[in-house]
C-alpha positions in Angstrom: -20.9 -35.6 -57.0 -17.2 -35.0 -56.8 -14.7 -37.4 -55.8 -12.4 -36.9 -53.0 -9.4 -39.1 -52.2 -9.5 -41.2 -48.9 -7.4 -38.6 -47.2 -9.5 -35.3 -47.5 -12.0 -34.9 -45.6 -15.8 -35.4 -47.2 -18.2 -35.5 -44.5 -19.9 -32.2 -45.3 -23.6 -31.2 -43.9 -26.5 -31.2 -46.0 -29.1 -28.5 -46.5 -31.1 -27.2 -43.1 -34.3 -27.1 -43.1 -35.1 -23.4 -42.5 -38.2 -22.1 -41.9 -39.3 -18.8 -44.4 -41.6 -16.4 -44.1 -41.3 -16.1 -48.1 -40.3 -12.6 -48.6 -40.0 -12.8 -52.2 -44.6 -13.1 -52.3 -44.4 -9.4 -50.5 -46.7 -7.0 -53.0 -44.5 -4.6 -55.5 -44.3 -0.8 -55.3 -42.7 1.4 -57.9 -39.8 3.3 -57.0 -39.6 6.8 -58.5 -36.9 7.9 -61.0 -34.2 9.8 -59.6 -31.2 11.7 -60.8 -27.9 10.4 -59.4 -24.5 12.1 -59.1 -21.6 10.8 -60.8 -18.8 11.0 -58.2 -16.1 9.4 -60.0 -15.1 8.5 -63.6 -12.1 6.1 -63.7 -10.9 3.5 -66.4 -11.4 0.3 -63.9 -14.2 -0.4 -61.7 -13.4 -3.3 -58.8 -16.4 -4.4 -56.9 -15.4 -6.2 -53.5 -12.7 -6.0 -51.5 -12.0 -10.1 -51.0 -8.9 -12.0 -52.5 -9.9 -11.5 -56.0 -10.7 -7.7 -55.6 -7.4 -7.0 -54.2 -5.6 -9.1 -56.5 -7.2 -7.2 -59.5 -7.5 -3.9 -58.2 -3.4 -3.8 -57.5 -3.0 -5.5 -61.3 -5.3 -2.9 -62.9 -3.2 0.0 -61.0 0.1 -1.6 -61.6 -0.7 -1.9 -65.4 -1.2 1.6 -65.6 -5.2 2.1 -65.2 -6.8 4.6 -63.4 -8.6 2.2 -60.6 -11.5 2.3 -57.8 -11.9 -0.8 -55.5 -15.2 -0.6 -53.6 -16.0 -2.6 -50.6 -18.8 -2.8 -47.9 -17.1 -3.8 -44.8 -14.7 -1.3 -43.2 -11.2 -3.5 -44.1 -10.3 -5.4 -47.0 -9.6 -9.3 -47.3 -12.8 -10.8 -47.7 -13.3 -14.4 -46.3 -9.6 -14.4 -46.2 -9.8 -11.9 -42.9 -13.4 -11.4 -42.1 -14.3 -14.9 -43.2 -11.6 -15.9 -40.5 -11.0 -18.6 -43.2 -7.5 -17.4 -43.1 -6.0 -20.3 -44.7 -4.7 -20.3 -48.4 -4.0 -23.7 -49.3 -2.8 -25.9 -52.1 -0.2 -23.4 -53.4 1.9 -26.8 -54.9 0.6 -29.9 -55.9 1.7 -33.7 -54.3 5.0 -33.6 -56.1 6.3 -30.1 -54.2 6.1 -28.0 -57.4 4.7 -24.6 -56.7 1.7 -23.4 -59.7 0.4 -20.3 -57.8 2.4 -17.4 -57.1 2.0 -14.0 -58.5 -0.2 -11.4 -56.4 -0.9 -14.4 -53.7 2.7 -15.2 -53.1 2.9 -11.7 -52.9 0.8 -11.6 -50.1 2.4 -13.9 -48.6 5.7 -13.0 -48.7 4.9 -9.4 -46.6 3.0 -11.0 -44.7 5.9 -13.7 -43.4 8.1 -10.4 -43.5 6.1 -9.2 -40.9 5.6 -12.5 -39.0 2.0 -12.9 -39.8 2.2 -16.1 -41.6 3.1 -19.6 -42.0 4.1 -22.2 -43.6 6.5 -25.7 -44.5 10.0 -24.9 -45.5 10.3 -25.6 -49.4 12.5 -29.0 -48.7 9.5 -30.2 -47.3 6.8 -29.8 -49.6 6.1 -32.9 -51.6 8.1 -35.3 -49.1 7.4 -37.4 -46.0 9.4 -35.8 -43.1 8.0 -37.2 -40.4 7.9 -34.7 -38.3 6.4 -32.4 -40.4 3.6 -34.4 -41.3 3.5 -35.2 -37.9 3.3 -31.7 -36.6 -0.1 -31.2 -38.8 -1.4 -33.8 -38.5 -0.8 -33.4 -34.5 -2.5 -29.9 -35.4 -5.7 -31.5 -37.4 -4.5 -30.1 -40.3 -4.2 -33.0 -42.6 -7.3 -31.7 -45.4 -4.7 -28.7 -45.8 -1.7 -30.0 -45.3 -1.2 -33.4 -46.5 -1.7 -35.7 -49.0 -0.6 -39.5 -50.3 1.6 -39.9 -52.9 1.9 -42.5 -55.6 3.6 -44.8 -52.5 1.0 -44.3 -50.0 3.2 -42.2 -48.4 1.5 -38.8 -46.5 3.4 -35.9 -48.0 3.5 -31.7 -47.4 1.8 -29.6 -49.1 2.4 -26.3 -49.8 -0.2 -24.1 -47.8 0.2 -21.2 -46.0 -2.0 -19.6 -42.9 -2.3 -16.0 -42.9 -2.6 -13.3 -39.3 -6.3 -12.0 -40.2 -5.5 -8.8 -38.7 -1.8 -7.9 -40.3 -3.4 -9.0 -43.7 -6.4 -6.2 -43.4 -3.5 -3.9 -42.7 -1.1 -5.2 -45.2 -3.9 -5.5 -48.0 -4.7 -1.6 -47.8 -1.1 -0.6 -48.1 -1.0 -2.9 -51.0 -3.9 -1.4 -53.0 -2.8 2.1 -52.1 1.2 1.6 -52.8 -0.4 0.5 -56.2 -2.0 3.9 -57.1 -5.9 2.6 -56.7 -8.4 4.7 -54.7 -10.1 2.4 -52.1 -13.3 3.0 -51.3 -14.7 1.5 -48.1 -17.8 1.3 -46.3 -19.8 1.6 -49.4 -22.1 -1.5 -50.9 -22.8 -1.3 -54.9 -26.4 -1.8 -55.8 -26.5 -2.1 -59.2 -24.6 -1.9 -62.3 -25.5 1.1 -64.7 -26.0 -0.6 -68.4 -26.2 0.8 -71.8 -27.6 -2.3 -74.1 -25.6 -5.2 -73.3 -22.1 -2.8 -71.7 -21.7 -1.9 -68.4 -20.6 1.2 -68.0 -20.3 1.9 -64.1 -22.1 0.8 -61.0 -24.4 2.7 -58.4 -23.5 2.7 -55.1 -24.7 3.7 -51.8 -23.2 4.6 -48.2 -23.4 6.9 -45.5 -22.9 9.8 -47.9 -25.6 8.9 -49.5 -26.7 7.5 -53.1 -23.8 7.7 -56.1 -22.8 6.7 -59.5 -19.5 6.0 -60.9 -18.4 5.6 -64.6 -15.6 3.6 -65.6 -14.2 1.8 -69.0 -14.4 -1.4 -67.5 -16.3 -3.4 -64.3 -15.0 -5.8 -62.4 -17.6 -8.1 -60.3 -14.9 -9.7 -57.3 -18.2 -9.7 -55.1 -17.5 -13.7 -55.2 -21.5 -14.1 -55.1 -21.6 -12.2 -58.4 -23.8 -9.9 -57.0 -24.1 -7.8 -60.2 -24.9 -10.4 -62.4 -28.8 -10.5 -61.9 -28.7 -6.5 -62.8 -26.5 -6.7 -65.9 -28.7 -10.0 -67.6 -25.7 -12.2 -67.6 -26.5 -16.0 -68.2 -25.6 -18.0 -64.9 -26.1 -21.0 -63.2 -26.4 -21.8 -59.6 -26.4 -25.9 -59.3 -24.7 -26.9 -56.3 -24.7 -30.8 -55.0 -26.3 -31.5 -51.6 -23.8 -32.1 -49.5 -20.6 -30.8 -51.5 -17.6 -28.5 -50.0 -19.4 -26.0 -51.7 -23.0 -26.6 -50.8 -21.9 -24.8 -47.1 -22.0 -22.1 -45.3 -18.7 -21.6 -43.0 -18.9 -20.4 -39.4 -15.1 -19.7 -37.8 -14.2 -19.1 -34.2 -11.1 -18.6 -32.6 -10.5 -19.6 -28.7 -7.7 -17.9 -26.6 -5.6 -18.8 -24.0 -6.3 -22.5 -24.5 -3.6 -25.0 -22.4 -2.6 -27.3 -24.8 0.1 -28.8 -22.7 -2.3 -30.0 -20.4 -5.1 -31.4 -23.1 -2.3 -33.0 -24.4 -1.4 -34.9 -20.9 -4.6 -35.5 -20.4 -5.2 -37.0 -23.8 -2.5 -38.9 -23.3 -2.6 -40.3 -20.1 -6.5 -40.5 -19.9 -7.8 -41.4 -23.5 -11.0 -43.5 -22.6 -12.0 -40.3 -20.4 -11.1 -37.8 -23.3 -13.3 -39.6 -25.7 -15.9 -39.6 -23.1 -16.0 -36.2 -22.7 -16.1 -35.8 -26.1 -18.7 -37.8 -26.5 -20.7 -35.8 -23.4 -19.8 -32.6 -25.4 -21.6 -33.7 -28.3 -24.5 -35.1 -26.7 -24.9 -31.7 -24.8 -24.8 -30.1 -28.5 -21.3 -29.0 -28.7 -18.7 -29.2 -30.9 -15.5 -30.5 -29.1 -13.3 -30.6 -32.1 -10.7 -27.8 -33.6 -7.6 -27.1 -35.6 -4.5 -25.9 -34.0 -3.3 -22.2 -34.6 -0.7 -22.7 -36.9 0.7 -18.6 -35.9 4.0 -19.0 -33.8 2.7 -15.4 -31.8 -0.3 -17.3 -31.5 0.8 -19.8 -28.8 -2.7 -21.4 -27.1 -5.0 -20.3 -29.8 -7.2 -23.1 -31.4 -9.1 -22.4 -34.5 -12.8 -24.3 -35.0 -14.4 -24.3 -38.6 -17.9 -25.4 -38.8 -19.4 -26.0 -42.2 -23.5 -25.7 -42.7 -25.0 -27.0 -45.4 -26.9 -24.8 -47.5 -28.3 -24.4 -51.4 -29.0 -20.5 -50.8 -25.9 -18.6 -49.8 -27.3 -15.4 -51.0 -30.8 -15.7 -48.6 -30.4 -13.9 -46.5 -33.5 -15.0 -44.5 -31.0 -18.4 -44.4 -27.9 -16.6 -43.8 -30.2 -15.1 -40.5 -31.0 -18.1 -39.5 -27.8 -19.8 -40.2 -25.8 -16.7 -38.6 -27.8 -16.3 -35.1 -28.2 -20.5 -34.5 -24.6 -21.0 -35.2 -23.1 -18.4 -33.2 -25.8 -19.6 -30.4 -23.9 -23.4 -30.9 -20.3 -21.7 -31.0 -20.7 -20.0 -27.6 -22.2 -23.3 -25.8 -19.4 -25.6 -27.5 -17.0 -22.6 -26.3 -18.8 -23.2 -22.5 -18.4 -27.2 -22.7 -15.5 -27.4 -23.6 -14.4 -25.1 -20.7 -16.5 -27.0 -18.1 -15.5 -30.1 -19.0 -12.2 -30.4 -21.2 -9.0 -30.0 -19.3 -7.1 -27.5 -20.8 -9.9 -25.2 -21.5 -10.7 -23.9 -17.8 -9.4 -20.4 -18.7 -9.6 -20.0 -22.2 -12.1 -17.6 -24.1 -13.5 -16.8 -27.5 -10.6 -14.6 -29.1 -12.3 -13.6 -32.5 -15.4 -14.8 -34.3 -16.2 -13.8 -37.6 -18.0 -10.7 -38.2 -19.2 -12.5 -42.1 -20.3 -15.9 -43.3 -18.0 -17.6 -45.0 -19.8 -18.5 -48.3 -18.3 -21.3 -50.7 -20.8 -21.7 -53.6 -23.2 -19.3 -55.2 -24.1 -18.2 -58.7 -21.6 -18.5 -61.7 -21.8 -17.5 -64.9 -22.0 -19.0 -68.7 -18.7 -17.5 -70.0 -17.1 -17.9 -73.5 -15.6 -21.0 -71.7 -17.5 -23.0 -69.8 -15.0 -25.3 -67.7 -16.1 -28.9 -66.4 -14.8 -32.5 -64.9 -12.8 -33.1 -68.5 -11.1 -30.1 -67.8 -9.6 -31.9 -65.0 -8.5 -35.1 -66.6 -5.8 -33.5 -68.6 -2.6 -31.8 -68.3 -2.9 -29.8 -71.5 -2.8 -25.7 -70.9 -5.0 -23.2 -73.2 -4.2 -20.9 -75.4 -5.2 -18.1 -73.5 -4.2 -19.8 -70.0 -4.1 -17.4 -67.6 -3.2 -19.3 -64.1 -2.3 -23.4 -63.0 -3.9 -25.1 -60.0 -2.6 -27.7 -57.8 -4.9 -30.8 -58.0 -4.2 -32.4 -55.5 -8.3 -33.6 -53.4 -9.0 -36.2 -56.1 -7.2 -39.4 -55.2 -5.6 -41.4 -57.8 -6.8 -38.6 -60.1 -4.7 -36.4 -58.7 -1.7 -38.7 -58.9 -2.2 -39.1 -62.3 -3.3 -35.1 -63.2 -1.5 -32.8 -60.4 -2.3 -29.7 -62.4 -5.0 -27.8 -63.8 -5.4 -25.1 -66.5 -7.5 -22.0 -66.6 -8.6 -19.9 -69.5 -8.8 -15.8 -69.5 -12.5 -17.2 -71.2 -13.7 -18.2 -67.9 -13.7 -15.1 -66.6 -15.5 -13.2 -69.4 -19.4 -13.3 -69.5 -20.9 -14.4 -72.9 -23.1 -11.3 -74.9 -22.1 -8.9 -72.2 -19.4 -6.0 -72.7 -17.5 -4.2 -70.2 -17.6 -6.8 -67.6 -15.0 -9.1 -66.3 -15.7 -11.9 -63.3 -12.9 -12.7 -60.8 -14.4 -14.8 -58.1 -16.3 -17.9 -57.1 -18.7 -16.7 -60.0 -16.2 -18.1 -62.7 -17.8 -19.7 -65.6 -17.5 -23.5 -64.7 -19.5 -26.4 -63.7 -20.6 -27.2 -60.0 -17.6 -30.6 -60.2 -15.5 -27.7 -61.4 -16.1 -25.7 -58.7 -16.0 -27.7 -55.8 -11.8 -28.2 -56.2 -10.7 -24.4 -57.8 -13.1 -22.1 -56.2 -10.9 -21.0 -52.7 -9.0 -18.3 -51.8 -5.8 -18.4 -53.9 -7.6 -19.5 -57.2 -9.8 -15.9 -56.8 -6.8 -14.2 -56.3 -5.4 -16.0 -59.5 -8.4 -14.6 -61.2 -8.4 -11.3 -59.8 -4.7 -10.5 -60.7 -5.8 -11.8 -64.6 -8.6 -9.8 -64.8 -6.8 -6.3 -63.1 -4.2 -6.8 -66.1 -6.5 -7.6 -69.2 -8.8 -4.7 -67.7 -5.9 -2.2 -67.7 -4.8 -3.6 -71.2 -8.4 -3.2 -72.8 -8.7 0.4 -71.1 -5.2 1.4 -72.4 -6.1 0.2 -76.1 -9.7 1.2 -75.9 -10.3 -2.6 -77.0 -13.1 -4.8 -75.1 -12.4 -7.2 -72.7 -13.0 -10.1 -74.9 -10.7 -9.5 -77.3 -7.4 -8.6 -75.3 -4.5 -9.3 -76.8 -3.3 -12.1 -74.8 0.4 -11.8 -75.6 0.4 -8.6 -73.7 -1.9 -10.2 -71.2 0.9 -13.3 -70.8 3.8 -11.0 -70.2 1.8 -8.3 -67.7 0.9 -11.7 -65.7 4.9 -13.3 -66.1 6.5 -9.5 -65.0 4.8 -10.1 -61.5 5.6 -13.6 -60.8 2.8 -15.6 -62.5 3.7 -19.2 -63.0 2.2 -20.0 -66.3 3.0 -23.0 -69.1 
């Protein structure tokens, strides 16, 4: 089980029992054979639109390579914007140096252009101004925002929150300024194989039933949903009760009077915790985050995290999806019935996906665990540095972390990069470097080794790093 440090928050939810009707017992039919139109034949395949899709398909584009990104939903972002988990944290590590920039400071950086994001001033991140600190921690903020150093001392983080809604917007223009074709509305079924390559994907939309063809595939799906089609080796352990063992539910509430819940909290605290309590005991949920957005005045942001062992059921993700919206709108009517501050508010957003945080990974020519943690020695082939900064003393004493271009390519299998949660590492691996900003990391690698291997006609697996390094450094990669 991974080991947090006393100031992140731990408390996660273990499995629900969820009652199955067993669909996988049904009978088999056989499905005809069928010819299939090829609609498109391009050098670089991206499947899903999340983080890590957007990250490679711009990187693939930029690096000269004819691209496609495919997605199912009608906007691009991923858990990032339809997730509502718009939050992209641990950018710097406890000391205030920054590791990840690139594609998702990129991001970032249009985005605050346009007043759709936010985050600490750089003088701040890695110290203990009070009134920063105190400001997120006001705003229940701390498991992003704030951290002990080797004093004892809470210090700021570098994290950043993200509009939802400017980021679908900013996120097309990205991938389209880049020269990829985006694809939307359109859910890939399968990869097309020839021995152990992959040599394009099927898809189907409203169109109909298509094939394209493309030099190299790049599975962003962040389940690694075409891994059981290609044959890759993967692994799906996940720790009952871990951060990623859960299924995420997000809700915003509008027009929320925080001046008076803060009186009232204030003035009346035995009678706020009451009504907590009466909240909870009538099935609600009574706690949430405060919208970080300065347009965002009165929005309040709640994240509620369901255990689960099978984020690709989707029997469970029914279940899951239909009882937890049920319990967001009744904590929504508690808290409006009974919390001062809430009489007029209303549910602003809610998210239209699941947010998923674990899943299937694969066995890749590295294979990256805990020991990969507890050293501060980079690869020969590193490709991106993480903040460490959830492990306590550990964290102190290791405040970065090194990934290989290994990790993201899938042993005995050609053609085929991963750039998502489906990296090749262990579950302790996984539960500290699988969130948004690490996929884009991984994205932005994989766009630029695909465009290299398509450009030399090489394979995946044996791109010349050198060229890989300097694609990654020309767009404001920090790398050793």
């Amino acid at each position: 089980m991974a080991k947090y440090g006393s100031e992140v928050y731990q408390n996660y939810d273990l499995p629900q029992q969820i009652p199955k009707k067993g669909i996988a017992t049904a009978k088999t039919i056989i499905e005809a054979k069928r010819e299939v139109k090829v609609i498109r034949e391009t050098d670089v395949i991206v499947v899903g639109g999340g983080p890590g899709g957007i990250a490679a398909a711009v990187a693939a584009a930029r690096g000269g390579a004819e691209t496609i990104l495919l997605e199912r939903y009608g906007h691009l972002g991923g858990m990032a914007t339809g997730g509502l988990v718009n939050i992209i944290p641990n950018l710097g590590d406890i000391y205030g140096e920054q590791y990840i920039g690139g594609f998702c400071q990129e991001v970032i950086d249009r985005l605050a252009a346009r007043g759709a994001a936010d985050f600490p001033e750089k003088r701040f991140w890695g110290k203990s101004e009070a009134s920063v600190v105190d400001m997120y921690l006001k705003a229940n903020m701390m498991h992003f925002y704030i951290r002990k150093n080797q004093k004892g001392e809470y210090v700021v983080l570098y994290t950043a929150v993200i509009d939802p809604e400017v980021a679908k917007d900013e996120m097309n223009t990205m991938v389209l300024e880049s020269g990829a074709e985006l694809l939307l509305h359109t859910w890939v079924t399968a990869p097309i194989m020839e021995g152990n390559t992959v040599r394009g994907v099927i898809v189907e939309n409203k169109s109909g039933r298509w094939a394209l063809l493309g030099k190299v595939v790049i599975d962003c799906t962040g389940d690694g949903d075409l891994l059981p089609g290609v044959g890759v080796e993967t692994i799906d352990y996940m720790v009952p009760g871990s951060r990623i063992a859960q299924f995420g539910f997000v809700y915003w509430i509008a027009n929320v009077d925080l001046q008076k819940y803060d009186e009232f909290v204030a003035s009346e605290p035995e009678k706020h915790k009451e009504i907590t309590q009466e909240i909870i005991n009538k099935g609600g949920w009574p706690f949430f985050c405060r919208g970080l957005l300065k347009h965002q005045e009165g929005v309040v942001w709640i994240h509620r995290l369901i255990g689960s062992l099978h984020q690709t059921d989707a029997e469970e993700m029914t279940y899951i999806d239909v009882k937890t919206r049920n319990q967001s709108v009744k904590s929504w009517e508690l808290l409006r019935k009974y919390m001062p501050g809430f009489e007029k508010s209303f549910i602003m957003l809610s998210a239209p996906q699941l947010g998923t945080s674990g899943g299937r990974r694969i066995i890749g020519e590295y294979f990256l665990t805990a020991k990969d943690m507890d050293t501060d020695k980079p690869f020969e082939d590193t490709i991106a540095i993480f903040a460490d900064n959830d492990r306590g003393e550990l964290s102190l004493a290791y405040p970065r972390t090194h990934i290989p271009y290994r990790a993201l390519v899938p042993k005995e299998t050609e053609g085929l990069l991963v750039a998502c949660r489906a990296f090749s590492a262990d579950h302790e691996f996984s539960e500290f470097f699988n969130l948004i900003p690490h996929c884009m990391c991984f994205g932005q690698a994989a766009g630029a080794a695909a465009a290299i291997a398509s450009k030399d006609g090489a394979s995946v697996r044996n791109v010349d790093y050198n060229a890989l390094k300097r694609e990654l450094l020309k767009h404001g990669a920090i790398l050793p």
